[in-house]
N, CA, C and O atoms as a GROMACS GRO file, in nm:
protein
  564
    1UNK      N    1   0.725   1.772   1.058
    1UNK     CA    2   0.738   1.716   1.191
    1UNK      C    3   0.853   1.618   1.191
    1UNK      O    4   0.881   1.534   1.105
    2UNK      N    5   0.906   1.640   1.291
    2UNK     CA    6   1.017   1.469   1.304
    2UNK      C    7   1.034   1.401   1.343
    2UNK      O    8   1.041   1.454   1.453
    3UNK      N    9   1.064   1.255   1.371
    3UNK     CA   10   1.023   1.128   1.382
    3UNK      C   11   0.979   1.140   1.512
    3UNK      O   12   0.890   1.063   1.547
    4UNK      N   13   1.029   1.234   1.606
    4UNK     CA   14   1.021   1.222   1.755
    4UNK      C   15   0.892   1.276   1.807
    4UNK      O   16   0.848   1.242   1.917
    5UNK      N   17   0.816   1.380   1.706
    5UNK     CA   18   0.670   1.408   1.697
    5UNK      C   19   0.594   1.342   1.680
    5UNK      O   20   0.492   1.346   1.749
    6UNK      N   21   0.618   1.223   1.547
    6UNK     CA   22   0.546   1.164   1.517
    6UNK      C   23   0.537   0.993   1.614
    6UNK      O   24   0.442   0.914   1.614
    7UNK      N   25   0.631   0.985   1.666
    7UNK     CA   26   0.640   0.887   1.731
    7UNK      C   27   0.573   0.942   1.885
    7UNK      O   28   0.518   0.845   1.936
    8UNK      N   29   0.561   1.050   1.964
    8UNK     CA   30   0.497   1.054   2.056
    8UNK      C   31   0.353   1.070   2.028
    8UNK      O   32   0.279   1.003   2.100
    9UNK      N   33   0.284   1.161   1.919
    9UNK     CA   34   0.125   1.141   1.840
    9UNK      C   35   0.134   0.973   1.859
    9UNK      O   36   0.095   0.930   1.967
   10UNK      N   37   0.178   0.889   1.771
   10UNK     CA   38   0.149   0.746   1.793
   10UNK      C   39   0.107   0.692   1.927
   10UNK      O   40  -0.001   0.647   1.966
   11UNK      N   41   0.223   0.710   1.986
   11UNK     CA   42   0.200   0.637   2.126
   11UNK      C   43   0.089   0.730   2.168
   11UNK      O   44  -0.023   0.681   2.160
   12UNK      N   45   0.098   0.849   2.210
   12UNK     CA   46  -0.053   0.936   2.256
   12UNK      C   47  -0.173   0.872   2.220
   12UNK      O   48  -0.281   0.879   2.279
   13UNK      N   49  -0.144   0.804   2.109
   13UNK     CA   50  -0.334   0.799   2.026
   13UNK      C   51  -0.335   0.658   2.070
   13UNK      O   52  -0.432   0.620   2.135
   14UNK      N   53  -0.226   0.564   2.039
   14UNK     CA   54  -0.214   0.410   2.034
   14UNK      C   55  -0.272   0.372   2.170
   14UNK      O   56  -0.364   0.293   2.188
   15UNK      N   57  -0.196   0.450   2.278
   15UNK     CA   58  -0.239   0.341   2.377
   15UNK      C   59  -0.418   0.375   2.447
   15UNK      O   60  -0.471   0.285   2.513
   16UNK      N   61  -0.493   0.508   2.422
   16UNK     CA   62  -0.628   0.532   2.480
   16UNK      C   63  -0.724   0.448   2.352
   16UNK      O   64  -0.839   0.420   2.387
   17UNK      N   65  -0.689   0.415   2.234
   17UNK     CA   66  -0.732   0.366   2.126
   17UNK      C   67  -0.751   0.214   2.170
   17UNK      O   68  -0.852   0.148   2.148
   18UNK      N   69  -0.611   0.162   2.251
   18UNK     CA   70  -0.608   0.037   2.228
   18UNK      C   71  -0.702  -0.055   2.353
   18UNK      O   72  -0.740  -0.172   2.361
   19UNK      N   73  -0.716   0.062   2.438
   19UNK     CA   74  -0.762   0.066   2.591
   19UNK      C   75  -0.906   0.048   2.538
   19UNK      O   76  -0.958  -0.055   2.580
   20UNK      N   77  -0.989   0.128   2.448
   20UNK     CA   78  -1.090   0.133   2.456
   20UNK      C   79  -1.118   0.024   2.331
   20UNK      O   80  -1.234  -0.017   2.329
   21UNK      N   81  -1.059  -0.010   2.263
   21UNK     CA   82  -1.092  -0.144   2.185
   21UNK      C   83  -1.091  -0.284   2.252
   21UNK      O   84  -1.156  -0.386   2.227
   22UNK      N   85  -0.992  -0.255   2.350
   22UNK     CA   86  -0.985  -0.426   2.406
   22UNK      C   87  -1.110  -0.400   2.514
   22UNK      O   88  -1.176  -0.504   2.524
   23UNK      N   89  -1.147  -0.324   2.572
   23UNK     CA   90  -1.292  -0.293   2.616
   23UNK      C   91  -1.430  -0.311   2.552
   23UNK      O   92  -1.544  -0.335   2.593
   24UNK      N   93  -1.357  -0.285   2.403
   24UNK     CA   94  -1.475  -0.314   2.359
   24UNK      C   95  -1.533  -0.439   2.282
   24UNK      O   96  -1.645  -0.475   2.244
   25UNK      N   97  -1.394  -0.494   2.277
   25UNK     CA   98  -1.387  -0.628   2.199
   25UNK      C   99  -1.419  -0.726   2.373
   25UNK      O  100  -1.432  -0.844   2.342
   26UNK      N  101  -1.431  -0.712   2.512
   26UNK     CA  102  -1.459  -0.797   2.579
   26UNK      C  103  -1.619  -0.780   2.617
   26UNK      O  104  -1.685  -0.859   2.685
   27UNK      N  105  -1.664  -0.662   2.560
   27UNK     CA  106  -1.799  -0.612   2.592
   27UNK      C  107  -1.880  -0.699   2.477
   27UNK      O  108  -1.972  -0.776   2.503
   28UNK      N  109  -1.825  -0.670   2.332
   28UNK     CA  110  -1.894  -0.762   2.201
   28UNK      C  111  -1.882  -0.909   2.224
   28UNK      O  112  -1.961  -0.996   2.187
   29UNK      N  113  -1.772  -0.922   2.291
   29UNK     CA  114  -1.771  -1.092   2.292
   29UNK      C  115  -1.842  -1.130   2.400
   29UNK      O  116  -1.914  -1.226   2.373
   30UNK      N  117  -1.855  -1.080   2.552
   30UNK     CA  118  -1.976  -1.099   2.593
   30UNK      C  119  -2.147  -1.138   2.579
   30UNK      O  120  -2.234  -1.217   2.616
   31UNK      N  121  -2.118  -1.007   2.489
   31UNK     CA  122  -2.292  -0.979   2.468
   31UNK      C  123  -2.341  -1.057   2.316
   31UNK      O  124  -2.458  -1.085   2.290
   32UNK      N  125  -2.206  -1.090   2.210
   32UNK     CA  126  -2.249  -1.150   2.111
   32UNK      C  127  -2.162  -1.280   2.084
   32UNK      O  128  -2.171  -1.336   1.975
   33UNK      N  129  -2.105  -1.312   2.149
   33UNK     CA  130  -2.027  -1.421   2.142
   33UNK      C  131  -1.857  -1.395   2.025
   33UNK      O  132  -1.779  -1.300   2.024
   34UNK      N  133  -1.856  -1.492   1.964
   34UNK     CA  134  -1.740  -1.474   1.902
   34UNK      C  135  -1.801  -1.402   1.744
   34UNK      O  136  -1.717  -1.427   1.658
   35UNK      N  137  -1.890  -1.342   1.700
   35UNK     CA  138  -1.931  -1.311   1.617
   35UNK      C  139  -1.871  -1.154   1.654
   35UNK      O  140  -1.808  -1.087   1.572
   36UNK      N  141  -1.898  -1.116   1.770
   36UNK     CA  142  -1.883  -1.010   1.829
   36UNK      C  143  -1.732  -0.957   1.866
   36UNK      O  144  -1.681  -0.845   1.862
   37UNK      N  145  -1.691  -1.061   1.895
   37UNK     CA  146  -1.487  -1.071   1.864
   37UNK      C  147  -1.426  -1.014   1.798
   37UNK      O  148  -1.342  -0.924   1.803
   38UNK      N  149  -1.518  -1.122   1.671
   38UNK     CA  150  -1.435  -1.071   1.555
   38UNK      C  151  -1.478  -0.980   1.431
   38UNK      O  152  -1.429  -0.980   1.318
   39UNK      N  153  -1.607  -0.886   1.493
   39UNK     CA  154  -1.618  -0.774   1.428
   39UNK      C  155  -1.574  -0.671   1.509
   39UNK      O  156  -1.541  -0.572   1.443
   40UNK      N  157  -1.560  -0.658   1.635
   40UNK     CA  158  -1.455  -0.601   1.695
   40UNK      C  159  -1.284  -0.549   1.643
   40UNK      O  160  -1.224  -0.446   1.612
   41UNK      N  161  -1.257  -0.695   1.658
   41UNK     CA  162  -1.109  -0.714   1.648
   41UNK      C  163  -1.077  -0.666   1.449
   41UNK      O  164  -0.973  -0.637   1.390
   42UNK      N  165  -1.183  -0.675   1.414
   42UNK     CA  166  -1.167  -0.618   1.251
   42UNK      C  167  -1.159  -0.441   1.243
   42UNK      O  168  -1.077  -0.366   1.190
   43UNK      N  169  -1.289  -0.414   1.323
   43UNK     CA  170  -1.303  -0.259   1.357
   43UNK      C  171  -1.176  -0.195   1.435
   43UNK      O  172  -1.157  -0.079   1.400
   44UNK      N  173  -1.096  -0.238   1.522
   44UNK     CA  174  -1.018  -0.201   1.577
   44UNK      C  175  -0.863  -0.200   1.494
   44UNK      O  176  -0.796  -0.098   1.474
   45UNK      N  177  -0.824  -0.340   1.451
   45UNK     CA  178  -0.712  -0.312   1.341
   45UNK      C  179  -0.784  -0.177   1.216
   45UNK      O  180  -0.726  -0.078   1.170
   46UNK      N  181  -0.899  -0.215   1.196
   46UNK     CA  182  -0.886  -0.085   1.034
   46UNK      C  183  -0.838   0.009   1.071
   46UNK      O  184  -0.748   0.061   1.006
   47UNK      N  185  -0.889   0.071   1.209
   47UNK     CA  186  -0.894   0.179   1.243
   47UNK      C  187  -0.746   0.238   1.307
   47UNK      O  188  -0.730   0.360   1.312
   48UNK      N  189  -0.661   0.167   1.345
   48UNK     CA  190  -0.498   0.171   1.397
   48UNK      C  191  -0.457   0.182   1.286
   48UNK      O  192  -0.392   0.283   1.262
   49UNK      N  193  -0.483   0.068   1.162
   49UNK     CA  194  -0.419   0.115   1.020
   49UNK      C  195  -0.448   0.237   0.962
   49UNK      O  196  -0.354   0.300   0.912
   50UNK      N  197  -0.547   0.277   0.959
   50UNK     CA  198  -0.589   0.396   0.879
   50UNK      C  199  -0.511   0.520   0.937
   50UNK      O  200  -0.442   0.601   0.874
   51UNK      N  201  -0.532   0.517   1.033
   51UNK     CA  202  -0.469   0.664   1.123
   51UNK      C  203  -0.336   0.656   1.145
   51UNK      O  204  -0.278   0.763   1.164
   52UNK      N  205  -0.261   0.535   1.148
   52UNK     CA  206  -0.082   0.490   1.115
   52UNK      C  207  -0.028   0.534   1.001
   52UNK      O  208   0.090   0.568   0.994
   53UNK      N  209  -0.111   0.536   0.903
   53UNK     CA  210  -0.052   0.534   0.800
   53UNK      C  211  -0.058   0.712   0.764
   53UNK      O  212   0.027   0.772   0.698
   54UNK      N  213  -0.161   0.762   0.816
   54UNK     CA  214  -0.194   0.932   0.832
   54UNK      C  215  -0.028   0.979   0.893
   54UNK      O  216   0.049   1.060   0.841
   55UNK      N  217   0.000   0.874   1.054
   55UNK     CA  218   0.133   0.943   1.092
   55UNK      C  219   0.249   0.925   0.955
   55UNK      O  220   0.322   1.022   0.937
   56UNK      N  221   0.261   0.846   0.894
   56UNK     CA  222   0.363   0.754   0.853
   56UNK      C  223   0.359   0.908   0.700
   56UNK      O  224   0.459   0.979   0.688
   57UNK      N  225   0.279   0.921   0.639
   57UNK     CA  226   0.274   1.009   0.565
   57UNK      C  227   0.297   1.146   0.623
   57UNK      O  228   0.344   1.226   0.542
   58UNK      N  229   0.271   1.197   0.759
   58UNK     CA  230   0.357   1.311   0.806
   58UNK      C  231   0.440   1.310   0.814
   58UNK      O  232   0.498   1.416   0.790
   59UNK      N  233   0.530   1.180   0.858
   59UNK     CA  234   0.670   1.157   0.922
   59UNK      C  235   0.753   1.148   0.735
   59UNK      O  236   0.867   1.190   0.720
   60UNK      N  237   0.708   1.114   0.665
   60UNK     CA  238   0.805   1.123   0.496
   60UNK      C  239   0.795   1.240   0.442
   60UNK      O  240   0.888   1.291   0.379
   61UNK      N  241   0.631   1.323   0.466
   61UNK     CA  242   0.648   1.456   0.386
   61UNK      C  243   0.661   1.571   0.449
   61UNK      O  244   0.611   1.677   0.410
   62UNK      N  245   0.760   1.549   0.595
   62UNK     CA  246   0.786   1.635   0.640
   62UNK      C  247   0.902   1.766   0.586
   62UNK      O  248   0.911   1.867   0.655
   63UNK      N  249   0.959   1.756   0.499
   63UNK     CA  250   1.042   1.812   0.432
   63UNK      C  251   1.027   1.868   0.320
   63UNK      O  252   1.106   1.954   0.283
   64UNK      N  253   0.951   1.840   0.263
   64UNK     CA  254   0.893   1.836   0.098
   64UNK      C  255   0.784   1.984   0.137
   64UNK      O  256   0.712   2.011   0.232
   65UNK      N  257   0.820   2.056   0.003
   65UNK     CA  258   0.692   2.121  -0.033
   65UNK      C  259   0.557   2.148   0.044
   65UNK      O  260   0.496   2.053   0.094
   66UNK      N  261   0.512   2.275   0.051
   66UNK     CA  262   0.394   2.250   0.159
   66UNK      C  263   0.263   2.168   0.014
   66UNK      O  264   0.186   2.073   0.032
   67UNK      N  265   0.282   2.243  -0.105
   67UNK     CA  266   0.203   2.205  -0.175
   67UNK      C  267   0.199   1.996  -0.216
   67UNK      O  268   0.105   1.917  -0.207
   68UNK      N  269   0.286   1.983  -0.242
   68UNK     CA  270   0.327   1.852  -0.213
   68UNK      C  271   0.257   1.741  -0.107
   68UNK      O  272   0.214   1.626  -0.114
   69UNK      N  273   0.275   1.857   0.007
   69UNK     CA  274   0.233   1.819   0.128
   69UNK      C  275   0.132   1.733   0.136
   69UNK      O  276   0.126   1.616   0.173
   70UNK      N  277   0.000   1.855   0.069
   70UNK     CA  278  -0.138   1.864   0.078
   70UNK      C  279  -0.183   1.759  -0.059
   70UNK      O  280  -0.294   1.707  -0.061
   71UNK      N  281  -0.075   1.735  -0.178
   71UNK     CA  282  -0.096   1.660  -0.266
   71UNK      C  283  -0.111   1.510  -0.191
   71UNK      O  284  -0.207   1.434  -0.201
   72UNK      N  285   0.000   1.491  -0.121
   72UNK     CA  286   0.028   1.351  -0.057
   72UNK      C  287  -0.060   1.329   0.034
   72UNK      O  288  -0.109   1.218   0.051
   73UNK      N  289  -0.085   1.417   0.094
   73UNK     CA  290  -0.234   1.414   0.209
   73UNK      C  291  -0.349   1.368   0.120
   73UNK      O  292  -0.404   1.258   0.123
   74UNK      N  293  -0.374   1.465   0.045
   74UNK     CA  294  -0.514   1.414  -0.059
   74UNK      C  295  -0.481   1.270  -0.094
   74UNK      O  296  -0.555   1.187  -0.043
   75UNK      N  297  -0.399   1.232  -0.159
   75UNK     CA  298  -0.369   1.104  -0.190
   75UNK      C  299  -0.394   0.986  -0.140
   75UNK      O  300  -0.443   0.892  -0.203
   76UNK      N  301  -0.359   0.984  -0.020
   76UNK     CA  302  -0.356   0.890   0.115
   76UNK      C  303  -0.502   0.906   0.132
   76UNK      O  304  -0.568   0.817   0.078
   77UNK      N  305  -0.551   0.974   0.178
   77UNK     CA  306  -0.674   0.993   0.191
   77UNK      C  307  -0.757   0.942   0.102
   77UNK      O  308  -0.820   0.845   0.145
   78UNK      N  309  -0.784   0.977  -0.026
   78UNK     CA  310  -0.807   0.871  -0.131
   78UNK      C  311  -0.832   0.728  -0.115
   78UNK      O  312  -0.941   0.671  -0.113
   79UNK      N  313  -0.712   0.676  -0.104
   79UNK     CA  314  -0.634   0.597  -0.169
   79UNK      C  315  -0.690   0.463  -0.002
   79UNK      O  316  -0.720   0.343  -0.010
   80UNK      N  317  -0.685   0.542   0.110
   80UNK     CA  318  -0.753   0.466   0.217
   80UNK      C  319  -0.913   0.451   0.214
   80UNK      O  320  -0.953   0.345   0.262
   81UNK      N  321  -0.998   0.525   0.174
   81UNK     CA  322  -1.111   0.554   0.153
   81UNK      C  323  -1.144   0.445   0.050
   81UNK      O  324  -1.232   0.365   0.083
   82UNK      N  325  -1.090   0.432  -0.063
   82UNK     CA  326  -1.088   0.351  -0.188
   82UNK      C  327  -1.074   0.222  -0.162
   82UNK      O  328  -1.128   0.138  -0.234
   83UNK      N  329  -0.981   0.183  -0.032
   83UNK     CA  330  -0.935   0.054  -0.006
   83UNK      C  331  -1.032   0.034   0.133
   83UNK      O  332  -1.042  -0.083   0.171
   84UNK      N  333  -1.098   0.129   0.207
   84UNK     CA  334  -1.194   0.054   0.280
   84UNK      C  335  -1.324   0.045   0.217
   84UNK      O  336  -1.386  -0.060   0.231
   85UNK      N  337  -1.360   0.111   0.170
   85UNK     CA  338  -1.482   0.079   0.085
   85UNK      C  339  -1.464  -0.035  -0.009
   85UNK      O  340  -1.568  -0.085  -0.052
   86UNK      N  341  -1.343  -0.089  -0.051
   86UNK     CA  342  -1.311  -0.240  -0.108
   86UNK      C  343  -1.316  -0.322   0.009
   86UNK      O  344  -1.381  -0.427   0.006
   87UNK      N  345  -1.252  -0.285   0.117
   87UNK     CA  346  -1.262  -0.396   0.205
   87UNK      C  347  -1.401  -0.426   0.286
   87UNK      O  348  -1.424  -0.522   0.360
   88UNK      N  349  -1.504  -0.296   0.242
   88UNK     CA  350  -1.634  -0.324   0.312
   88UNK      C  351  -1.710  -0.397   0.246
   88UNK      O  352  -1.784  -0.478   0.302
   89UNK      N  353  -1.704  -0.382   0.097
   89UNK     CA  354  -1.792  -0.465  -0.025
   89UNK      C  355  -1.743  -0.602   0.019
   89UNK      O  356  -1.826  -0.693   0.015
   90UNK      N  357  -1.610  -0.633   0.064
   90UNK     CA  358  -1.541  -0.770   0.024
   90UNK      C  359  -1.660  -0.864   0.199
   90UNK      O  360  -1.716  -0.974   0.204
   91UNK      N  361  -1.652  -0.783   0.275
   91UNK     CA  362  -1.655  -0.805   0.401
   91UNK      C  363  -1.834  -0.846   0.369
   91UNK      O  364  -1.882  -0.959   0.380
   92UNK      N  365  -1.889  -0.754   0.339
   92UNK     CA  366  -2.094  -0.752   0.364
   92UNK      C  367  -2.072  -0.880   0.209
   92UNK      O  368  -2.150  -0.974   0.195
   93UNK      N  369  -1.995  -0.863   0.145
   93UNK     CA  370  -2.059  -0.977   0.057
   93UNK      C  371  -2.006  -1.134   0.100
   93UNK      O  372  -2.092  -1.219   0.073
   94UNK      N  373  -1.917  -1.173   0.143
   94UNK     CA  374  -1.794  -1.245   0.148
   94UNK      C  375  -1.869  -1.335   0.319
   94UNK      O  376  -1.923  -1.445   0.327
   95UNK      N  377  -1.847  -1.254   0.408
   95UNK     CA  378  -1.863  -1.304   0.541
   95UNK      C  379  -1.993  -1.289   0.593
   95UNK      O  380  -2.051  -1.182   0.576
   96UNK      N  381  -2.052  -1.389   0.659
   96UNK     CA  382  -2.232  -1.353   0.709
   96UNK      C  383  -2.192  -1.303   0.842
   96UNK      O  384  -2.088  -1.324   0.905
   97UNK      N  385  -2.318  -1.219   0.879
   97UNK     CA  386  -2.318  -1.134   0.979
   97UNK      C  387  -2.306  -1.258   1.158
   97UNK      O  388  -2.292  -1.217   1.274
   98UNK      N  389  -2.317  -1.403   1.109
   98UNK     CA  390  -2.293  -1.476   1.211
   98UNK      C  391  -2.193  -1.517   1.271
   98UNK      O  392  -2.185  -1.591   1.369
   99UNK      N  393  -2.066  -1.434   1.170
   99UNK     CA  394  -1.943  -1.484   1.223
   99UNK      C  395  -1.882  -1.339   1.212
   99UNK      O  396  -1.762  -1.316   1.231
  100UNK      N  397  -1.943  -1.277   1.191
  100UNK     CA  398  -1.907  -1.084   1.184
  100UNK      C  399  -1.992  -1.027   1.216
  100UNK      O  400  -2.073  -0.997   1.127
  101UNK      N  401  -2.024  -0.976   1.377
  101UNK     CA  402  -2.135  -0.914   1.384
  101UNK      C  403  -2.123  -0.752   1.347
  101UNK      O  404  -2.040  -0.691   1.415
  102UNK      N  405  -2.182  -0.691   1.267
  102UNK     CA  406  -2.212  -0.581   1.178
  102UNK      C  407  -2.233  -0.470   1.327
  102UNK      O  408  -2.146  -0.385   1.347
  103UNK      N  409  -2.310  -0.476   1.389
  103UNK     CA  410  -2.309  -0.359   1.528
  103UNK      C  411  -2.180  -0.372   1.607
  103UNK      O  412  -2.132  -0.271   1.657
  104UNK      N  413  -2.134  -0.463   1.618
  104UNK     CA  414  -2.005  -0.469   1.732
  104UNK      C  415  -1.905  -0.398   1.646
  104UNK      O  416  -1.842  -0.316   1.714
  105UNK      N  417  -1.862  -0.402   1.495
  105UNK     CA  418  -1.793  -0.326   1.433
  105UNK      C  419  -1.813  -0.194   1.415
  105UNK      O  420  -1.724  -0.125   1.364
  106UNK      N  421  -1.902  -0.155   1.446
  106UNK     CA  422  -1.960   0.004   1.350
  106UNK      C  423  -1.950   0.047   1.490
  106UNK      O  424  -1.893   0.156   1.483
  107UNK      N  425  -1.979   0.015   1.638
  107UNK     CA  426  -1.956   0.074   1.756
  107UNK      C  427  -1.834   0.057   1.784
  107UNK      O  428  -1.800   0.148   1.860
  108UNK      N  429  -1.772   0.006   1.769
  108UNK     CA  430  -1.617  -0.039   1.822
  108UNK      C  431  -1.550   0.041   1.730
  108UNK      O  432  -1.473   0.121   1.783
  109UNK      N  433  -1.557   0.044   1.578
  109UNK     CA  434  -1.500   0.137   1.525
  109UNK      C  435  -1.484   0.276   1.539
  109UNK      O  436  -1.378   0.335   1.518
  110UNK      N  437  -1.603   0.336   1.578
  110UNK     CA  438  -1.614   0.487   1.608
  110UNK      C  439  -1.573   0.498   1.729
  110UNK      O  440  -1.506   0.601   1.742
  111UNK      N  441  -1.584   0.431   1.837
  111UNK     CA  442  -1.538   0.425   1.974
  111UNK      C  443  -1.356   0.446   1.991
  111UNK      O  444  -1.287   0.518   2.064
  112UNK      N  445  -1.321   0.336   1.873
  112UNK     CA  446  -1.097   0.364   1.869
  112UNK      C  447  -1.150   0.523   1.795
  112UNK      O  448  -1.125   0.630   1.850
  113UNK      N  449  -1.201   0.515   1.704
  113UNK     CA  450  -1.159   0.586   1.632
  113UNK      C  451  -1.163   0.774   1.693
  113UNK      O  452  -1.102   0.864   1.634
  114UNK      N  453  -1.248   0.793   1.818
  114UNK     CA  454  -1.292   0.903   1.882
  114UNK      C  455  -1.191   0.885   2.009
  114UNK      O  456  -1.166   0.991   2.067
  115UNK      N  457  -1.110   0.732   2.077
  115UNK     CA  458  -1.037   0.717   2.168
  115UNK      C  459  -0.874   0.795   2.085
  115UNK      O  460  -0.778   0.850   2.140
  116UNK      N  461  -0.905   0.765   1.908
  116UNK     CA  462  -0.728   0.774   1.914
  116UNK      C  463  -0.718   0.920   1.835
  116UNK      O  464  -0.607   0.970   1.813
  117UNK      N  465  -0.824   0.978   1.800
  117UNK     CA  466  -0.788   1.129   1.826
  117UNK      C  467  -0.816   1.217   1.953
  117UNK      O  468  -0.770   1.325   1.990
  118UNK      N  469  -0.875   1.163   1.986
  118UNK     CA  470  -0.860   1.262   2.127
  118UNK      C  471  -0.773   1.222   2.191
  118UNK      O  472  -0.781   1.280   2.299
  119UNK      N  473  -0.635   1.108   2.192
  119UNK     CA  474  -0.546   1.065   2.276
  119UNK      C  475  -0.472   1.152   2.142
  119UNK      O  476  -0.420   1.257   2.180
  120UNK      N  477  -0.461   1.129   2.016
  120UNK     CA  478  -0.369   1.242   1.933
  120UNK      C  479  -0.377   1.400   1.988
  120UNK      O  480  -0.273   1.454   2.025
  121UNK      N  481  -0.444   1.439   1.990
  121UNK     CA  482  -0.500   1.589   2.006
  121UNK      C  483  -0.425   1.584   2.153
  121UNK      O  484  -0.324   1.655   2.155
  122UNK      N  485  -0.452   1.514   2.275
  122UNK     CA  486  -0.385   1.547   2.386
  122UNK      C  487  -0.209   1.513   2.367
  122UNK      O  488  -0.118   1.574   2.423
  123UNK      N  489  -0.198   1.406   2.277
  123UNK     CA  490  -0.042   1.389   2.319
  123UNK      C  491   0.055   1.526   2.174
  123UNK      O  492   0.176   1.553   2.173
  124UNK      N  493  -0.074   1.591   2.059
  124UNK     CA  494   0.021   1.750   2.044
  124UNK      C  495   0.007   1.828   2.119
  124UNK      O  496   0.085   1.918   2.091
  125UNK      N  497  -0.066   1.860   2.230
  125UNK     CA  498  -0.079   2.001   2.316
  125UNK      C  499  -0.002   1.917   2.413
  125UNK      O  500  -0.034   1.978   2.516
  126UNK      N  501   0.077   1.822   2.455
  126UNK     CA  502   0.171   1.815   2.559
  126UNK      C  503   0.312   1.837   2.487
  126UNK      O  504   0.409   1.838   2.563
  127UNK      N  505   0.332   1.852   2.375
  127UNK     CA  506   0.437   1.830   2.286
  127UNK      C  507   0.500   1.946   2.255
  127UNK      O  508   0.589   1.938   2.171
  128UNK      N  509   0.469   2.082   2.315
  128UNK     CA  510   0.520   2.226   2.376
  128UNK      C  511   0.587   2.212   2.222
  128UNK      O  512   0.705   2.184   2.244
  129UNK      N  513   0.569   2.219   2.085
  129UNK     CA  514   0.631   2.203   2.007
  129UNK      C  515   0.726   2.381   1.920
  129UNK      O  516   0.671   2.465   1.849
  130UNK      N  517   0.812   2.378   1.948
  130UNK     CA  518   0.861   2.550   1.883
  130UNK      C  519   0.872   2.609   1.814
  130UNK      O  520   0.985   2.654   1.831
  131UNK      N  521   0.825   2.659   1.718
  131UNK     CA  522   0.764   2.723   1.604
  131UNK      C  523   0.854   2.814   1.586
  131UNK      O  524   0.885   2.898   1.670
  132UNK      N  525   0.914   2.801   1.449
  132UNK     CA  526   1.046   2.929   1.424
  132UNK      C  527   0.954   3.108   1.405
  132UNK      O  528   0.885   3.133   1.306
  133UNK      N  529   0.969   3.168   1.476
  133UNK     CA  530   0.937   3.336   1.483
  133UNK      C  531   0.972   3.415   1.323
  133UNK      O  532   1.078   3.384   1.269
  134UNK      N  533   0.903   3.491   1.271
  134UNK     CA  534   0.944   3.567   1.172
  134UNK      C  535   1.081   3.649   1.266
  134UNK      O  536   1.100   3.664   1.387
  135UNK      N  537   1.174   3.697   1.125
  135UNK     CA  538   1.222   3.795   1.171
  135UNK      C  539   1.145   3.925   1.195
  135UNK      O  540   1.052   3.961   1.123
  136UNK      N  541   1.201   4.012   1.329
  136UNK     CA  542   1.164   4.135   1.380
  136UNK      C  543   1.220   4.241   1.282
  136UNK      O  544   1.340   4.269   1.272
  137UNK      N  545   1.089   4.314   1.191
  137UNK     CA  546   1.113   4.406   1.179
  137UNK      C  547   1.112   4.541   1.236
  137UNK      O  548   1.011   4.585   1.290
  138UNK      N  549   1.258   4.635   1.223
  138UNK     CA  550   1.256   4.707   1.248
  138UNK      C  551   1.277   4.815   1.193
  138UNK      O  552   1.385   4.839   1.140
  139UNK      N  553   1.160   4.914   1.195
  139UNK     CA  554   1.123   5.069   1.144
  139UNK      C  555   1.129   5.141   1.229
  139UNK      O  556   1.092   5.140   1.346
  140UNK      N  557   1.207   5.247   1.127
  140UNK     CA  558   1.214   5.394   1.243
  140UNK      C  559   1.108   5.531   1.162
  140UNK      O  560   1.109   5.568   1.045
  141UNK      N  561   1.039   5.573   1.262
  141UNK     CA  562   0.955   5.660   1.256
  141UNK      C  563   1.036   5.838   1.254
  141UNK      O  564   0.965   5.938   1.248
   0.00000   0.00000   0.00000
């Protein structure tokens, strides 16, 4: 893909993602005060990082190897998985649930996270993108 793909996926996903987090970060801070803020506002950055960094690894191994490809994909994948499950241990042991409320994150998270692929998914099917054709073979009977 090239930068101009990957930069309209971004914006596609970024802005229905960001719509439904600041929605949801005024709904948690409502209903739970600032506990609710700022498990919000935690759920909402992971979740922009995680899926940025998904574009950011299409947009470098766009050229490279398909096998490569799928190496660097696995990798990332990994390698984010590894580092939120560090950042969840650091978070449930580290911070009490009175200044991080634990439901406002886990709803707010799945909420970007279902806003910024389905804003991805709509902004590739507007992206009429052109796919090189095999050559036409031609046989004579």
């Amino acid at each position: 893909m090239s930068n101009a793909i990957e930069a309209k996926l971004g914006k596609g996903a970024l802005i229905p993602a960001s719509v439904v987090g600041l929605i949801g970060l005024i709904v948690a801070t409502v209903v739970k005060g600032s506990s609710g803020f700022f498990g919000g506002l935690l759920a909402q950055a992971l979740v922009v990082i995680f899926f940025a960094v998904h574009l950011l690894v299409s947009k470098y191994s766009a050229k490279m190897d398909p096998i490569m490809v799928m190496a660097m994909a696995m990798l990332s994948y990994f390698v984010k998985i590894v580092i939120l499950g560090a950042l969840f241990f650091l978070v449930l042991n580290n911070i009490s649930a009175k200044t991080l409320d634990r439901t406002s994150f886990g709803i707010i998270a799945i909420s970007v996270t279902i806003a910024w692929l389905a804003g991805e998914v709509r902004a590739f099917f507007k992206l009429r993108v052109q796919l090189p054709l095999p050559a036409k073979i031609i046989t004579e009977d």
